[in-house]
Every structure is written in structure tokens, then in C-alpha cells.
C-alpha positions as semicolon CSV with decimal commas, in nm:
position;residue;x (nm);y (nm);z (nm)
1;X;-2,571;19,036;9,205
2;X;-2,469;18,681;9,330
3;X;-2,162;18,634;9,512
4;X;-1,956;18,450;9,248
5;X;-1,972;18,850;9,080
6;X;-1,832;19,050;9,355
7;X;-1,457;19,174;9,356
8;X;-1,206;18,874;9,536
9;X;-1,048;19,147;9,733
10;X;-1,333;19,247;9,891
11;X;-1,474;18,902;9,963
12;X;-1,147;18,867;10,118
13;X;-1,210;19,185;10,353
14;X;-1,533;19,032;10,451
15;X;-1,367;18,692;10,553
16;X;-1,125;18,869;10,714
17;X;-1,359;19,092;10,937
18;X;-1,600;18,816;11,007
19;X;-1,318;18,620;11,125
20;X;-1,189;18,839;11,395
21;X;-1,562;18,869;11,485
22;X;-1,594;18,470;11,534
23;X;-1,260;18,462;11,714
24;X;-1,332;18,734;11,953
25;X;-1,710;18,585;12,034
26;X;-1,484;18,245;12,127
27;X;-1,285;18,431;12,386
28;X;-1,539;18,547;12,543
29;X;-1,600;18,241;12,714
30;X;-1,222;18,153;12,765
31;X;-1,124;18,461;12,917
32;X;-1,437;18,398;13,167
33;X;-1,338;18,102;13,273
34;X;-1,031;18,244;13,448
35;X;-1,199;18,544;13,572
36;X;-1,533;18,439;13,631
37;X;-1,696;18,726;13,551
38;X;-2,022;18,605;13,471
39;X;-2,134;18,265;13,490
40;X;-1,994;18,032;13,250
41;X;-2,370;17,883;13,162
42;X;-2,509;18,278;13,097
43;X;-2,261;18,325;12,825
44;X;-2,161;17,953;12,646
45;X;-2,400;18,038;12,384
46;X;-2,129;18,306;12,223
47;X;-1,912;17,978;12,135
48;X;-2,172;17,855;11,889
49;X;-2,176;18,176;11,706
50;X;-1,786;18,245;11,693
51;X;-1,774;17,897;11,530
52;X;-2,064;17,957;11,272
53;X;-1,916;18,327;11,203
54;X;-1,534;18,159;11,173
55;X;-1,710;17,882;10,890
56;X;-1,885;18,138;10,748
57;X;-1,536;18,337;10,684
58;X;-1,350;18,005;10,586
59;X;-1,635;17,984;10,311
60;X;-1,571;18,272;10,187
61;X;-1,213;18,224;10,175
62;X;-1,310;17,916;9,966
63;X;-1,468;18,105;9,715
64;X;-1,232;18,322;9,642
65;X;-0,952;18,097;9,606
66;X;-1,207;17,855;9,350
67;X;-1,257;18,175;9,111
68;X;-1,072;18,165;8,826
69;X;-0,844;18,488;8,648
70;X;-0,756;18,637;8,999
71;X;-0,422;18,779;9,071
72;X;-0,150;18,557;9,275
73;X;-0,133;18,786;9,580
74;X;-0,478;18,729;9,648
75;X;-0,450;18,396;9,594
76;X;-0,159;18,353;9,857
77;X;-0,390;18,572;10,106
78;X;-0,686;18,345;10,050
79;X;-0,437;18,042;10,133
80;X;-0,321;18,221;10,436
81;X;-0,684;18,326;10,536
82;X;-0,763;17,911;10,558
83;X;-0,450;17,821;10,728
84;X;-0,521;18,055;11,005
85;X;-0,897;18,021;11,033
86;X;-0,879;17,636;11,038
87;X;-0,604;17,651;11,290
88;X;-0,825;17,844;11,459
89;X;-1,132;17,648;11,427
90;X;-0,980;17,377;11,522
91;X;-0,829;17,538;11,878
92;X;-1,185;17,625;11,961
93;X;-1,315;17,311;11,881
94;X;-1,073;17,141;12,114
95;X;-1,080;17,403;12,370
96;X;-1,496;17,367;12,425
């Protein structure tokens, strides 16, 4: 079964839980720097894979909002799903 086949909603529960995944893995590192719990070289890594787990759930995202014959509400979720993983993207990338 590809991926274009499976059920929007539950691409968008995928996106969703990868998402939180990627964020959390990014403040790792953050919240280290103010406590300095390890050391900040030991742990940098985690960055690199919030950011490809955060694009990973903005792509899926994507596809759901490019198939066609799915219901407005998930639509407007998919929308909001972007908005707040590009915002969030985006305050990683400027916060590295």
C-alpha cells in the first residue's frame, strides 16, 4: 500500500506525533544549555534529528493537504499542522 492510499486522518496523527517527537529532541539541547547537565558537545547531535523528524512531519502534512476529495476539517488541521511546524522549524533553525 503506498502512502498516497492511506486514510488523511491518520497521516495526520502520524505528523502530528512525529512532530512532538522532533520538537522535544530540539529541547533537549536548549534546556541543557541553562542547566548544563551534560555537556553541550555529548548531546548536539539530538538537534539534527528533531529537525529531520519535524520535515519529515511537515511532509506529511503536505500530502495530505495535496489529496484530493478530503473533508474541510482536515483540511484546516493540515493548514494548522504547517503553520505550527514551520514556525517551529524555523525557531530551531535560528536558535542552533
Amino acid at each position: 500500500m503506498k502512502l498516497n492510499d492511506k486514510d488523511p486522518q491518520q497521516l495526520l496523527q502520524r505528523s502530528f506525533t512525529i512532530g512532538i517527537v522532533g520538537i522535544i529532541l530540539c529541547f533537549i539541547p536548549l534546556i541543557n544549555n541553562v542547566t548544563a547537565f551534560a555537556e553541550p558537545e555529548k548531546i548536539f547531535f539530538l538537534n539534527g534529528f528533531g529537525l529531520a523528524a519535524q520535515f519529515m512531519a511537515l511532509s506529511l502534512a503536505i500530502l495530505v493537504i495535496r489529496k484530493r476529495k478530503i473533508p474541510h476539517e482536515t483540511k484546516d488541521k493540515s493548514k494548522r499542522m504547517i503553520i505550527a511546524l514551520s514556525v517551529s522549524i524555523l525557531f530551531f533553525f535560528l536558535n542552533t
